[in-house]
N, C-alpha and C positions, 0 to 999 in steps of 0.2 A: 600457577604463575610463581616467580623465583619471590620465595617470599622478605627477601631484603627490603623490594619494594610496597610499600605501605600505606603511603598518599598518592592517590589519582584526581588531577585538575582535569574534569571538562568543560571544554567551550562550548555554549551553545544546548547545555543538560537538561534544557525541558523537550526538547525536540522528539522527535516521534521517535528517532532512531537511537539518539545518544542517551534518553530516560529509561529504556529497559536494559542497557550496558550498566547504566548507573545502578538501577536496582537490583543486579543480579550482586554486582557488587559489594555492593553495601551489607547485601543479603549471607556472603565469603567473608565478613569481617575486616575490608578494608577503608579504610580514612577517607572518604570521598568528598572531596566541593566540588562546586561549581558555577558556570554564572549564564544569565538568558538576561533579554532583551525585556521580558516580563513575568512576571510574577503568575503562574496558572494554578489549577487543579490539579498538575503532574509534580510543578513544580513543590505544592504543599503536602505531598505526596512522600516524596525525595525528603523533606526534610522527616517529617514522621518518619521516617526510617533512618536516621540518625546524621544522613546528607548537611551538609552546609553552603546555602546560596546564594550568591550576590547575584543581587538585579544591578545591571548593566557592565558593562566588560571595562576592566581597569586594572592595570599593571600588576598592583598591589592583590590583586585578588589570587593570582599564583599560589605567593605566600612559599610555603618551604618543600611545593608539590615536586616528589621524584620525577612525573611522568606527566604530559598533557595531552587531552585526548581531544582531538577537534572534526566537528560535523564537516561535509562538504559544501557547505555556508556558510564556514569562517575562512575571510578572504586569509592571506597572510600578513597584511600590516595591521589587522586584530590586534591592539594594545598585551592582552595576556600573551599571545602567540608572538610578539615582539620581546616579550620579558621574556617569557620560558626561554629562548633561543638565545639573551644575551646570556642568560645564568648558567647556557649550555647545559637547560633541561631536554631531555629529550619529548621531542614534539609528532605525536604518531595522528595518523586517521584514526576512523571509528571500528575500520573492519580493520584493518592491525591490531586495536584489540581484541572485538569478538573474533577472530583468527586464534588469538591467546588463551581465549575460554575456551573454544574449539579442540584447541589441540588434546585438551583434559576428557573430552567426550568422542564420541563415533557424532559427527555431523550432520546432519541434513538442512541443506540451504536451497529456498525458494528464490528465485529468481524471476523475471519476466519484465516487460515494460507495466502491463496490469492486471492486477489480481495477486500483487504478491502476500498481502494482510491477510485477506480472506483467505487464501490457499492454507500459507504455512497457519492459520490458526484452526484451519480444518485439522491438518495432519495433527495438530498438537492437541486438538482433540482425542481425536483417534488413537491416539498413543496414551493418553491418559485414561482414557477407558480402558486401555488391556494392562493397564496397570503396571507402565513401563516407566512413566514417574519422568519425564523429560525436562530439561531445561529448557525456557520458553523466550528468546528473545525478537519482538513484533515490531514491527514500525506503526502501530495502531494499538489504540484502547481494548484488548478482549473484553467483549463483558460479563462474560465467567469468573477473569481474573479481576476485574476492576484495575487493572492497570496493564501493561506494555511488554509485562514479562516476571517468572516466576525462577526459584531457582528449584533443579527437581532429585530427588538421590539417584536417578536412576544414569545410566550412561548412554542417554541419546541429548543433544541439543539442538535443537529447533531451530532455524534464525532464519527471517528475510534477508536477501544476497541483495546490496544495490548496486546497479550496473552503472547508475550516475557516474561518478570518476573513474571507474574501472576497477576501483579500491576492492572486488568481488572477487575479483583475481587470488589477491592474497588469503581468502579463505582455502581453507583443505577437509572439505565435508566429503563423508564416506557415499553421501546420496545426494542427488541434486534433481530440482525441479525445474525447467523451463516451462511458463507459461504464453509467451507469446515473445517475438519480438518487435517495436514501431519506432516510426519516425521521431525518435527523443531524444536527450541529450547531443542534441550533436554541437552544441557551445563547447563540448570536450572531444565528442570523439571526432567530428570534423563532418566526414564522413559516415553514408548506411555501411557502407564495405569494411571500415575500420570498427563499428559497433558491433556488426554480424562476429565480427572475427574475433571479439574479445569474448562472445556467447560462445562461439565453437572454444573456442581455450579453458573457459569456464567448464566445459563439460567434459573436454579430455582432460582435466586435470582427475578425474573423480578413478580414485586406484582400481588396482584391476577387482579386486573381491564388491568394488560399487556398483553404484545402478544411476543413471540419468533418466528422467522420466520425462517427455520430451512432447508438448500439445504438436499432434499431426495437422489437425487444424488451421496451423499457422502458415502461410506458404513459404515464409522467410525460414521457419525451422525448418520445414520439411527441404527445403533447397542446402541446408547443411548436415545433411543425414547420410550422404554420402561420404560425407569427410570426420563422421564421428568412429573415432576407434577406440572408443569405452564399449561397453554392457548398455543397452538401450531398454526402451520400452517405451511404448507408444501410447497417448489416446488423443480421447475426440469422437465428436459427437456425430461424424459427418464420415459418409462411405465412397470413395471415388473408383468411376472405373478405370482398372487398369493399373491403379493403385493397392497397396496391401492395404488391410483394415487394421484400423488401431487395434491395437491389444488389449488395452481397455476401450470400452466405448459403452456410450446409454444410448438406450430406446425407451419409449413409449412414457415420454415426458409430459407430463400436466402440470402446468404452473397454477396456482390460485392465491393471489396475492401472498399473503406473507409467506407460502412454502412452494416448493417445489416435489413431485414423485417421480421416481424413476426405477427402470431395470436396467444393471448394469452387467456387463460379460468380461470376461477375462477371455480372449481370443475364444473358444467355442465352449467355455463353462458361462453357466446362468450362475450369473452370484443370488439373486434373486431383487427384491424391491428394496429403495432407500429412501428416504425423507433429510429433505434439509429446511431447516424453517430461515430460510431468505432467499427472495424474490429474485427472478433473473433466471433463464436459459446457461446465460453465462457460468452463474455459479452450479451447475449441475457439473459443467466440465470443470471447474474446479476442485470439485466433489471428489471426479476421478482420481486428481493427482492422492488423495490421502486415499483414496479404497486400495490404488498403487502401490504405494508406500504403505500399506498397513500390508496387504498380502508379501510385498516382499521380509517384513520384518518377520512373517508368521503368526500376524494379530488374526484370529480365527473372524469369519466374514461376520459373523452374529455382533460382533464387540465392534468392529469397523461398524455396522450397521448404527449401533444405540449409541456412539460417537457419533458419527452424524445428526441422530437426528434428536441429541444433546444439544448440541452447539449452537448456541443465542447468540451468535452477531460479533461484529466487531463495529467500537464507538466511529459516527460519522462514516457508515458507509449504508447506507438507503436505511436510515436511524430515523424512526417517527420521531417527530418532537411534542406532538399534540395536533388536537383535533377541536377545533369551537366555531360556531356559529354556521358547522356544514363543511367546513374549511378543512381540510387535512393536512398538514406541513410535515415535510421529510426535509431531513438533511443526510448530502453526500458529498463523498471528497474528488467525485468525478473531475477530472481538472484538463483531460488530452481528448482528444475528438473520438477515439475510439474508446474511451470508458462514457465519455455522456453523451453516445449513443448508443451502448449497453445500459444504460442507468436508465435512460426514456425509453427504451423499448422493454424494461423489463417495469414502470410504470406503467405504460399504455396496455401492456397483454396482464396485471394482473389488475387493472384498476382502471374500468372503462371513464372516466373524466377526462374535463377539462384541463390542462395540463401546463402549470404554469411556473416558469423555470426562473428563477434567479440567480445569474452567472457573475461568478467573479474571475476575471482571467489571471491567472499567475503565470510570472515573471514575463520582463519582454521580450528578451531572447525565444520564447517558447511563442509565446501571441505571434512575433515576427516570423518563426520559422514555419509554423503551422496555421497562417491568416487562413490560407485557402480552405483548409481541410476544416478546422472550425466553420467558417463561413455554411459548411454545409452539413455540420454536426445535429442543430436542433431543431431539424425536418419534423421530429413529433412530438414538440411543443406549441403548443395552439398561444400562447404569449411567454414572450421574451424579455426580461428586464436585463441588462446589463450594465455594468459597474466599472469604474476605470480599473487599470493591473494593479494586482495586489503584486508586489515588486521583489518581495521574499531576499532585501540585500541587493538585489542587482541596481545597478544605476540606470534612474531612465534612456528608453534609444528616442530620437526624434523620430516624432511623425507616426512611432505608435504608442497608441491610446486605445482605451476601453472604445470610445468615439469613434476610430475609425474601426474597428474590429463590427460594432452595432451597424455601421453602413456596409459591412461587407456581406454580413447575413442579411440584410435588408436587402441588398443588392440581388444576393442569389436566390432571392425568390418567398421568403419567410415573410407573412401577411401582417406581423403583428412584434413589433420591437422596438422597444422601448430604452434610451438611451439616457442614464440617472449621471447626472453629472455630478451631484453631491450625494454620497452613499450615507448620508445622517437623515437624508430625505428620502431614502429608499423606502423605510417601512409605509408611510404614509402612501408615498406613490400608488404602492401595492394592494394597501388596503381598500384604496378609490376605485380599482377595478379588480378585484378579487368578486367572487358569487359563490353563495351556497353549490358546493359537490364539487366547487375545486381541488385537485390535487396540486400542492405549491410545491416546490422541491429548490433549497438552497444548496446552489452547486458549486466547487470551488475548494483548492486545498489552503488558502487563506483565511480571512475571517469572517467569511460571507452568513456562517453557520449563526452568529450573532442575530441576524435579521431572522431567522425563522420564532425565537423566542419573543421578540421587539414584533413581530407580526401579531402574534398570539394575544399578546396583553392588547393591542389598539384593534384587536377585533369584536 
């Protein structure tokens, strides 16, 4: 970056996406502040690394910043994002700047509606094992690195791509990974037709010496695989006839609680067996995208292999919290109907229990566009607590609520739901009817993750 510029303001710096921008930075020897809504673990994070942050957002917090960098959470009448623009600072997104990191390395951006934390922190695995020394920027906790992102000498950078505002556009990564695409954001793109088409642009941007690595699995990818005119590559865990077979793909999958084993193939090579220690089918074909990505880099399969089955997790995604009185509590950031029914089906096949789910639903836009599809998400949760919408900024819509979301699944057929009108009264609730050999799992990318610890102690 043009090194005139020397103070960077973030809006919004403790955030999952804007904290590992911030610490790479900090990490380059730039001036970094910033400001959040509250004070965390990330946040005091940021400051030990020489950051400066103001809890809650005010004018003055600018201050003499060349540049302001803002999440896709800061509306634009934002107090800071009002100043910056009167003082005629320039006011960018988060991927306008990790675009600006990018441009200094050879790229690789994950992408997908879900699984993009866990993917790209596979690959970034895997690259650090063959000892290629990456730049690591997550939208999640690694818990290798204890934090979001690291800064690496080597010339690869790693980043989650987010398709939320389309801001993924503006990166220019030498490799890209598409993991799935769903029914999401459509507050922005409107339209499935207008989302689909900014993934197909996403991936023809990747130059011609790139690679897109592209889950076949998906039906919505696979219906744009005709109009992709980059370098492909395919996987997936599933064989269709009449269809070609992924290029990557696994067989002979055993899940057992906290791990997964597999054989994986490169179109008619046996790469041989892998181990990933977290739970889920799902994350097997995740698995794929980094043994992908590792063989195209030339990471020899042996060092892909012990990268895999390295890698401890990433924070709040199927994270034990503890275990008392017979009681086992997990927390996940499962939050769209098709992650938490990957999260319960990868509870229920490693961990035969009672299975008891506490949801918080985020934003209302998203509860509103996807009632239906929830309504029939936690088909294998034997009890159901539910919490009004965690709001994450948006302003309430009328007429939806936590309340009527709890009658929609109750509606479709779920034996057992429970509707918490005051979430200060959740833990209690929960403890009244929890039993020894329960599996509890706090679900939600809000603050729902609070109540599994608040469970713990009143057990």
């Amino acid at each position: 970056m043009f090194r005139k510029i020397q103070h960077i303001h973030l809006v919004g710096i403790g955030g999952s996406g804007m904290s590992g921008i911030a610490e790479v930075l900090l990490t380059l020897g730039y001036k970094v502040t910033g400001s959040d809504l509250n004070y965390s673990e990330t946040v005091k994070r940021l400051e030990e690394l020489g950051g400066r942050i103001f809890i809650g957002h005010d004018a003055a917090n600018v201050g003499d910043a060349q540049v302001v960098v803002i999440s896709s959470a800061v509306a634009p009448t934002n107090p800071e994002v009002v100043a910056a623009r009167a003082k005629v600072i320039p006011v960018i997104p988060r991927a306008e700047m990790l675009a600006e990191l990018m441009r200094l390395k050879y790229g690789i951006a994950i992408a997908g509606a879900h699984g993009k934390t866990t993917t790209t922190s596979l690959v970034a695995a895997v690259l650090a094992q063959a000892g290629l020394d990456p730049t690591v920027v997550i939208g999640g906790k690694v818990n290798a690195l204890g934090s979001h992102a690291r800064l690496g000498r080597g010339d690869l950078l790693v980043a989650e791509a987010d398709e939320s505002d389309g801001s993924f556009l503006k990166l220019s990564p030498s490799v890209v990974a598409v993991t799935n695409i769903d029914k999401e954001h459509l507050e922005h793109y409107g339209t499935m037709e207008r989302l689909e088409g900014s993934f197909l642009e996403f991936i023809n941007r990747v130059p011609f010496y790139g690679l897109a690595v592209l889950c076949a699995d998906d039906e919505r990818i696979r219906a744009l695989l005709p109009r992709v005119v980059k370098r492909y590559q395919t996987y997936g865990l599933q064989e269709r006839p009449g269809v070609p077979a992924p290029d990557f793909r696994a067989s002979d999958i055993t899940a057992n609680q906290w791990e997964s084993e597999f054989r994986a193939y490169h179109r008619d090579k046996n790469l041989g067996p892998f181990r990933i220690s977290i739970p889920g089918i799902h994350n097997v074909s995740n698995a794929l995208v980094a043994i992908a990505i590792g063989i195209e880099l030339d990471v020899p399969v042996d060092l892909i292999r012990k990268g895999l089955a390295s890698f401890a997790g990433v924070e709040r995604r199927f994270q034990l919290r503890g275990e008392k009185g017979g009681v086992m509590v997990v927390d996940d950031y499962g939050h769209h109907p098709s992650e938490i029914k990957a999260t319960l089906a990868a509870a229920k096949q490693g961990w035969k229990r009672r299975l008891v789910v506490l949801f918080q639903p985020h934003r209302y836009t998203r509860t509103r566009d996807l009632m239906e599809e929830f309504a029939q998400a936690f088909g294998q949760s034997d009890l159901l607590f539910v919490t009004d919408i965690y709001p994450a900024g948006e302003a309430a819509i009328p007429g939806i609520t936590g309340e009527k979301l709890a009658a929609a699944i109750r509606a479709a057929g779920h034996p057992a739901v429970r509707w918490v009108e005051r979430k200060e009264q959740l833990t209690e609730q929960v403890r009244a009817e929890v039993q020894p050999g329960d599996l509890v799992i706090t679900l939600g990318a809000g603050d729902i993750w609070k109540a599994g610890p608040g469970l713990l102690e009143r057990l």
